[in-house]
C-alpha positions in Angstrom: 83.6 99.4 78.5 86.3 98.2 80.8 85.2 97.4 84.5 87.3 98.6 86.9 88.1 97.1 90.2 86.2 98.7 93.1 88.6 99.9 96.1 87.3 99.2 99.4 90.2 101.2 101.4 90.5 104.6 102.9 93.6 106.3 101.1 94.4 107.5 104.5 94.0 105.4 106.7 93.9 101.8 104.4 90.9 100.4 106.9 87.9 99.3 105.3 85.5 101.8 103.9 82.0 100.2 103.8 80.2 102.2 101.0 82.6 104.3 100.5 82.8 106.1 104.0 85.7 105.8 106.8 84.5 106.4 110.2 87.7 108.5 110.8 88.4 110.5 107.4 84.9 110.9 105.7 83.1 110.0 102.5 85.4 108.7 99.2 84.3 108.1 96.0 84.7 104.5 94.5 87.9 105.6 92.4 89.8 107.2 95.0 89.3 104.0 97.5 92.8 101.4 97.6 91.8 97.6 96.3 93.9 94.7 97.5 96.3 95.3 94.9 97.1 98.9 95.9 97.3 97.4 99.5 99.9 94.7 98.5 102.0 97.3 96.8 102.0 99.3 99.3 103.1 97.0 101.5 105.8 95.8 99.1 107.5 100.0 98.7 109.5 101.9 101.4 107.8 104.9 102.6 109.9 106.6 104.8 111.4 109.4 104.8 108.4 111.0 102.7 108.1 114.1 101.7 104.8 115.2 100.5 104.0 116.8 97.2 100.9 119.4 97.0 98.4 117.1 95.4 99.2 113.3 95.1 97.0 110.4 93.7 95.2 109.1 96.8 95.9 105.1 95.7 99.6 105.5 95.2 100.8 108.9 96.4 102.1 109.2 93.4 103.0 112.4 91.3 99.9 113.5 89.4 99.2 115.3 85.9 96.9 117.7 84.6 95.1 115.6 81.6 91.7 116.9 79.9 89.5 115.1 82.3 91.3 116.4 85.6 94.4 114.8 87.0 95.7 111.3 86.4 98.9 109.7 88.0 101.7 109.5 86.4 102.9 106.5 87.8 99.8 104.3 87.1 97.8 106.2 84.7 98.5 103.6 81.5 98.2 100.6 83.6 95.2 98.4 82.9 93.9 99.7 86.2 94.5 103.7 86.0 94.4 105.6 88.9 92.3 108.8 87.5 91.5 111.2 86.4 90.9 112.9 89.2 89.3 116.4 90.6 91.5 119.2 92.1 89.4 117.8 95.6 89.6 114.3 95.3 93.8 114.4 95.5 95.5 114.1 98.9 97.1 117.2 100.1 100.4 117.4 102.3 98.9 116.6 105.4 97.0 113.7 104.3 99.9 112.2 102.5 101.8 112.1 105.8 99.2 110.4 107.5 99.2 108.1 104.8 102.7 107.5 104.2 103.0 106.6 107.8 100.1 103.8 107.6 101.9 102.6 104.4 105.5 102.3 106.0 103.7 100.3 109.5 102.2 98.3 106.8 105.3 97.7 105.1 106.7 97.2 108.4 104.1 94.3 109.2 105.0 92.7 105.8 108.6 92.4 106.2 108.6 91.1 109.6 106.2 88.2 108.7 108.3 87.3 105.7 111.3 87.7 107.9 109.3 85.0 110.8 108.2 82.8 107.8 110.9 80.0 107.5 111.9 79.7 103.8 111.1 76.5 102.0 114.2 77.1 99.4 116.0 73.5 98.6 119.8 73.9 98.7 121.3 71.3 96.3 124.9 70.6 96.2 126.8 71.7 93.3 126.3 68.6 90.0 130.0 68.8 89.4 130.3 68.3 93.0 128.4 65.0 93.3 129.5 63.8 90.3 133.1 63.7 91.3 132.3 62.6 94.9 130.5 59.5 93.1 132.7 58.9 90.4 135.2 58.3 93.6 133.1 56.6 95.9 132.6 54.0 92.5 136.8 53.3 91.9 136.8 52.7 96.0 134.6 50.8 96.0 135.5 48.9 93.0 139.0 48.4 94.0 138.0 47.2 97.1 135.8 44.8 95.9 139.1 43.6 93.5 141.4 43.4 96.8 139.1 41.5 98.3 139.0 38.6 96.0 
């Protein structure tokens, strides 16, 4: 049997959910809560506009489809970390998605304006063709200057 991450986030909100209950939105069960992962793509996706579906996977907001067990998402239901299956109760109707999608795209917001204040460590190095020819000339200078001056 596979163990599967435990979420620790509110789907709606994304604050911490200490035993699976948000002070704001209620009791979750363990599959329905966000992990870090979740978080971090969240943070990583654009979420607005939105438009909300009538029942979405409460990790992703993702499109969700009937299986045998209840509902799974589409989007993430093969990963090695599936988001489902799911009761009819446990998705996130319209209302909730917007809440949501609005937490996500602040979130998102957040993200991009750290990396944005984070100074890139990239190293720009000059072209090799470049160098080489600047050397290869600062060498016969050199060199015939060195002949001159004897």
């Amino acid at each position: 049997m596979r163990v599967r991450p435990k979420g620790h986030l509110c789907p709606v909100c994304l604050r911490e959910a200490h035993g699976g209950m948000c002070r704001r939105h209620g009791q979750w069960r363990a599959h329905q809560l966000l992990t870090t992962a979740d978080r971090r793509r969240s943070a990583r996706e654009e979420w607005q506009p939105y438009e909300p579906a009538p029942h979405a996977c409460p990790r992703c907001l993702g499109d969700v489809a009937e299986v045998r067990g209840g509902f799974t998402c589409i989007d993430h239901g093969h990963d090695s970390d599936p988001h489902g299956p799911y009761r009819v109760d446990q998705l996130l109707g319209p209302t909730a998605q917007r809440e949501s999608a609005t937490q996500r795209s602040r979130l998102q917001r957040r993200a991009q304006a750290r990396r944005a204040a984070t100074p890139s460590l990239s190293l720009q190095l000059p072209d090799p063709a470049r160098v080489t020819r600047i050397l290869l000339s600062a060498t016969v200078i050199a060199g015939t200057l060195a002949y001159l001056v004897r």
